[in-house]
C-alpha positions as CSV (number, residue, x, y, z in Angstrom):
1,X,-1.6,17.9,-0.1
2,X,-1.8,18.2,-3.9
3,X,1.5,19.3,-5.1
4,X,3.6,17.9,-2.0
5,X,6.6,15.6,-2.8
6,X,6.5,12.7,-0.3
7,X,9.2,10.2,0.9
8,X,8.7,6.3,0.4
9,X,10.8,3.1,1.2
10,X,10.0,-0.3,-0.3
11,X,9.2,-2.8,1.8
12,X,11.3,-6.3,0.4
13,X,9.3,-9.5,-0.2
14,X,6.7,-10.5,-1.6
15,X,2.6,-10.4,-0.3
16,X,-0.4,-12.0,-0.8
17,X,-4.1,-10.5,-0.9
18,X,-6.4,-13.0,-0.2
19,X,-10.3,-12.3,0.1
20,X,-12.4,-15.1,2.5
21,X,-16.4,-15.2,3.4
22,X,-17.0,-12.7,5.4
23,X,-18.0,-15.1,8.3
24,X,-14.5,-17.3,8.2
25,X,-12.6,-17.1,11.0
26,X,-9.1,-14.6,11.2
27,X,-6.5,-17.4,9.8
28,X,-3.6,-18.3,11.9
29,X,-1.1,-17.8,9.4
30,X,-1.9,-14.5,8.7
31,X,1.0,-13.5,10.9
32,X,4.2,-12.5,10.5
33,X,6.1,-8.7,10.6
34,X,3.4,-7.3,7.7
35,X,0.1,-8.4,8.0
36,X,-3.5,-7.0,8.3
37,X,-6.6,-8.9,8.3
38,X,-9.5,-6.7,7.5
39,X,-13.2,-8.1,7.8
40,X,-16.2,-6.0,6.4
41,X,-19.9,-7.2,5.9
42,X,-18.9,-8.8,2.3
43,X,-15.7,-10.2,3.1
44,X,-12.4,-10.8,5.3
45,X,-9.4,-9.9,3.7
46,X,-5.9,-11.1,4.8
47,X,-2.3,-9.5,3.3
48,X,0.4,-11.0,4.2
49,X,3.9,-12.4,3.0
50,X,3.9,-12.9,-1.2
51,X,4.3,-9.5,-3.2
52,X,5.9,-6.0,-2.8
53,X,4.3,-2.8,-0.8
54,X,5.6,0.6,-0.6
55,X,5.2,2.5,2.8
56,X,4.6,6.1,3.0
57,X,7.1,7.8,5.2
58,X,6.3,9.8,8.0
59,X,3.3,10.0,10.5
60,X,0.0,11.9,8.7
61,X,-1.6,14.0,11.2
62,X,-5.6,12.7,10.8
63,X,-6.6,15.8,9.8
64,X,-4.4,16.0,6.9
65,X,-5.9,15.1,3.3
66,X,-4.9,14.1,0.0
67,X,-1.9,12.1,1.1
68,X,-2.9,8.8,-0.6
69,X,-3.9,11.1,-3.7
70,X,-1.1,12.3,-4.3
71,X,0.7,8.5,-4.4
72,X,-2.2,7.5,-6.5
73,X,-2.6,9.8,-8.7
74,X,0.6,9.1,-10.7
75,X,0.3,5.6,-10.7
76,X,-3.3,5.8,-11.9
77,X,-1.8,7.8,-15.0
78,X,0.3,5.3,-15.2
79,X,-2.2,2.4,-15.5
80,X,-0.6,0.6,-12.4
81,X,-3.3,-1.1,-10.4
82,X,-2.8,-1.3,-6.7
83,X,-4.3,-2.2,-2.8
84,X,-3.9,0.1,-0.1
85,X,-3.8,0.0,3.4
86,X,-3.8,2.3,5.7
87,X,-3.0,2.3,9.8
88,X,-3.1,5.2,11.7
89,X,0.6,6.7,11.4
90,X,1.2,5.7,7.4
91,X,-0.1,4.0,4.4
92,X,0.8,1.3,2.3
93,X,0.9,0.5,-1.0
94,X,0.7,-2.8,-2.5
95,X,1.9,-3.5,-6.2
96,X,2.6,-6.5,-8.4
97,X,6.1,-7.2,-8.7
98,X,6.6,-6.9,-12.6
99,X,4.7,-3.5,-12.3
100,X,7.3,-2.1,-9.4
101,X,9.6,-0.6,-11.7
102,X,7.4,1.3,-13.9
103,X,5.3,2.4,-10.0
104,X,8.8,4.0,-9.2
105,X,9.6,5.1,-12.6
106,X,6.1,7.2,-12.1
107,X,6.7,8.3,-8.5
108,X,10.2,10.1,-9.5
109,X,8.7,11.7,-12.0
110,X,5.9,13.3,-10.4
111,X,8.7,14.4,-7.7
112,X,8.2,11.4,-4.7
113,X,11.6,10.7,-3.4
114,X,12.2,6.8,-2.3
115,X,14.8,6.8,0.4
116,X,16.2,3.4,1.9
């Protein structure tokens, strides 16, 4: 995958990333048309409406790597923090809102082409 140029959209609105005990209950207001509630041993953690998140475009056969990597990797260099999450057809970026600009500003650069 290193070297590929990718496609991304930016999802509007804004996110939240919240982390609960690992033992709370899923939260009824994690709903809505963007959400994921993840629970692990050491925590439960809910995104939903509050921030911005870019989604990858297209569907990632399984087998294929570096895709994430090759998002990352630029905005790394570019000291942008972010949270990922991934389903089985795409991934997802999440990044602060004053940091968008300067994310996209990176992705053009390193040849990742934003459509919609």
């Amino acid at each position: 995958m290193a070297g590929h140029k990718l496609r991304y959209s930016v999802l509007e609105g804004r996110f939240a990333i919240c982390r609960l005990a690992p033992d709370s209950p899923a939260p009824q207001w994690a709903s809505g048309v963007f959400h994921s509630v993840t629970r692990t041993t050491n925590e439960l953690s809910v995104v939903c409406a509050e921030e911005r998140v870019l989604q990858l475009e297209g569907r990632f056969p399984f087998e294929m790597t570096g895709v994430l990597a090759a998002i990352l990797n630029p905005l790394a260099a570019a000291e942008i923090g972010i949270f990922a999450i991934s389903t089985f057809d795409t991934d997802y970026i999440l990044i602060k809102a004053d940091r968008v600009q300067a994310a996209e500003e990176s992705l053009r650069r390193a040849g990742h082409e934003r459509i919609a």
